[in-house]
BAMAR-339274 format. One line per 4 residues: number of its first residue (from 1); their letters; for each residue z, x, y of C-alpha. Coordinates in steps of 0.25 Angstrom, whole numbers, plus 5000, padded with zeros to 4 digits. Each point is the difference from the previous one (the first is absolute). Layout:
REM residues N
NUM	A	Z,X,Y | ... .
//
This chain:
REM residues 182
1	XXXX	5000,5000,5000 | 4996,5005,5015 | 5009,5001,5011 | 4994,4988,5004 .
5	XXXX	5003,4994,4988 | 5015,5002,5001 | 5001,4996,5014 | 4995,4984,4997 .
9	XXXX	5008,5001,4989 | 5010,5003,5008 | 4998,4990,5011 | 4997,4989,4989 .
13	XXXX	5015,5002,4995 | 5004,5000,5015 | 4994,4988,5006 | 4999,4988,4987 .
17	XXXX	4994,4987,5003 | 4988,4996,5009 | 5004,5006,5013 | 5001,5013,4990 .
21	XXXX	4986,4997,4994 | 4992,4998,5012 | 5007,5014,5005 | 4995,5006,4989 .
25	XXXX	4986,4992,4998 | 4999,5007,5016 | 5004,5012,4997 | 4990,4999,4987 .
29	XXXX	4988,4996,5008 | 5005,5011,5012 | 5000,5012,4990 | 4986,4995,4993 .
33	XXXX	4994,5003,5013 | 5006,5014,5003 | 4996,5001,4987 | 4985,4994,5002 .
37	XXXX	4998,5008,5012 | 5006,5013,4995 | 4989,4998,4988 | 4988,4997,5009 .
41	XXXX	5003,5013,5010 | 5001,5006,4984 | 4987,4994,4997 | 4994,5004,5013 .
45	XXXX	5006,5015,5000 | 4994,5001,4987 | 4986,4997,5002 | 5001,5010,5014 .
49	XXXX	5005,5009,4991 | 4988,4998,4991 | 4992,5001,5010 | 5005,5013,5007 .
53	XXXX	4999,5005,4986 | 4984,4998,5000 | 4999,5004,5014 | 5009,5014,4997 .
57	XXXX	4990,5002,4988 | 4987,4998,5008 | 5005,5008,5012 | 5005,5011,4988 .
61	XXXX	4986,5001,4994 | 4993,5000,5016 | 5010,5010,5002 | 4996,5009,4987 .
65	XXXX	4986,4995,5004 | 5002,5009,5015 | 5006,5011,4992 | 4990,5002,4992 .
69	XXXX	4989,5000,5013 | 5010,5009,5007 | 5000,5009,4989 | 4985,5000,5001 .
73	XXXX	4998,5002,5015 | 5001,5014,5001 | 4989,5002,4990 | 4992,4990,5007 .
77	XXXX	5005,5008,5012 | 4994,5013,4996 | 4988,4993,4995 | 4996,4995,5014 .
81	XXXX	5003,5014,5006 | 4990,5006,4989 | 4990,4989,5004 | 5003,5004,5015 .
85	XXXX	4999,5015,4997 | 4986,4997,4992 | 4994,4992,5011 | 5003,5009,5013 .
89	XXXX	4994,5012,4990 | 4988,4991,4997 | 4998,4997,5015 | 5002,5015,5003 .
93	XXXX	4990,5003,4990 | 4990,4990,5006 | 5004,5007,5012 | 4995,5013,4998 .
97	XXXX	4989,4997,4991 | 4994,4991,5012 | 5002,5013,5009 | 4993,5010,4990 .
101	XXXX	4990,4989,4999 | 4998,5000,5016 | 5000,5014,4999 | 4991,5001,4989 .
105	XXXX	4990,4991,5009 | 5002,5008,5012 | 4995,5011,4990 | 4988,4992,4995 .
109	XXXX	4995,4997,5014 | 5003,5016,5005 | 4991,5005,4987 | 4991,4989,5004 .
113	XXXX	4998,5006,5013 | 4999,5013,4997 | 4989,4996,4988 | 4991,4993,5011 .
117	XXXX	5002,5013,5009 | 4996,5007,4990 | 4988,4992,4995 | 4996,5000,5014 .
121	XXXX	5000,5015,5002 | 4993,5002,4984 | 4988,4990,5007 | 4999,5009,5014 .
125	XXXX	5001,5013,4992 | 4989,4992,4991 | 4993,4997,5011 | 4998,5013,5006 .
129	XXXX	4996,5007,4987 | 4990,4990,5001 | 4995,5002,5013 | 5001,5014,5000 .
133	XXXX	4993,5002,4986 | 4989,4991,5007 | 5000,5009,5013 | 5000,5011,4991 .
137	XXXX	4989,4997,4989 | 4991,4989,5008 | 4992,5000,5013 | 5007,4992,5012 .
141	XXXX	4990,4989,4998 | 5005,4996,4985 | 5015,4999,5004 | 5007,4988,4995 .
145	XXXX	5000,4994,5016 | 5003,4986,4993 | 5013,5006,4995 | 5004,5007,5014 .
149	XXXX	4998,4987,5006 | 5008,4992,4992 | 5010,5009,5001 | 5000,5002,5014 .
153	XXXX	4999,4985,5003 | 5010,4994,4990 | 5015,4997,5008 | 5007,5002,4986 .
157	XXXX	4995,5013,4999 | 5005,5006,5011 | 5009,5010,4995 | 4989,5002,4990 .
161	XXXX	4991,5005,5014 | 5010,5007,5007 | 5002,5010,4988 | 4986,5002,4997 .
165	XXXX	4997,5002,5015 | 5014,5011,4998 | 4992,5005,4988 | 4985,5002,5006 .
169	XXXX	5006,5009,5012 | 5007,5009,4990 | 4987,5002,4991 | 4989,5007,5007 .
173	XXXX	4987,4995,4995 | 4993,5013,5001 | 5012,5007,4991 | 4994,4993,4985 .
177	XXXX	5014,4997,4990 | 5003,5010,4991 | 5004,4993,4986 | 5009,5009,4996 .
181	XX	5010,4998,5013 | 5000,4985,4995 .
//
């Protein structure tokens, strides 16, 4: 028997009769309410404890969830500064390889210069062979004057002219080439 048990027992022995019944009938009817409301805050206590539970084990497994990424991060961390370290080499590569590239150009375009020069001065040198063989071996009437014209007439071949004309004074007509100083 409870102590609450005892204590109507009690009571019931204290007060007989009716006015000792009702006291105890109220008394009865108090104590099943406590008791009512002391099992529904039970009840309710008991399902927030169950669902705290579930909400400790679900924030336990995000948490071993985060630990795990956290675990990860420095590796992903010195991944991305590889990546980094790849990329500026790539660029600094592209880099210089677009400067030896511009360089190399540059180099193209001097060589092509100094090609044309020198296929300029191969056609004057050509030119003046020509005409002095001609001077040399053929009257003055026979000359190729056609050529001389041309020569003389064309604006691309300007520099062509001015060399020849640079050459003619420096080869007297009346002194014949010896092939041996070629």
């Amino acid at each position: 028997m409870d102590s609450v048990g005892i204590f109507l027992l009690v009571l019931s022995v204290y007060f007989t009769g009716t006015q000792g019944e009702a006291w105890i009938q109220l008394e009865k009817r108090k104590h099943q309410e406590e008791l009512d409301a002391v099992t529904a805050q039970l009840v309710h206590t008991e399902e927030l404890l169950a669902h705290y539970k579930e909400e400790s084990i679900k924030l336990n497994f995000e948490l071993s969830q985060l630990k795990l990424q956290m675990e990860r991060l420095p590796v992903l961390e010195g991944q991305v500064e590889l990546f980094r370290q790849e990329c500026n080499q790539e660029k600094e590569s592209h880099r210089s390889t677009q400067e030896e590239l511009k360089q190399l150009k540059e180099e193209y375009q001097q060589l092509q210069n100094q090609n044309q020069e020198l296929m300029d001065e191969i056609n004057v040198y050509a030119h003046s062979q020509v005409l002095q063989l001609q001077k040399e071996l053929l009257p003055p009437e026979n000359w190729d004057i056609h050529h001389s014209q041309a020569l003389t007439t064309d604006p691309d071949r300007a520099k062509e002219r001015e060399t020849l004309a640079n050459l003619e004074t420096e080869f007297d007509t009346s002194d014949p080439i010896d092939p041996t100083d070629v």
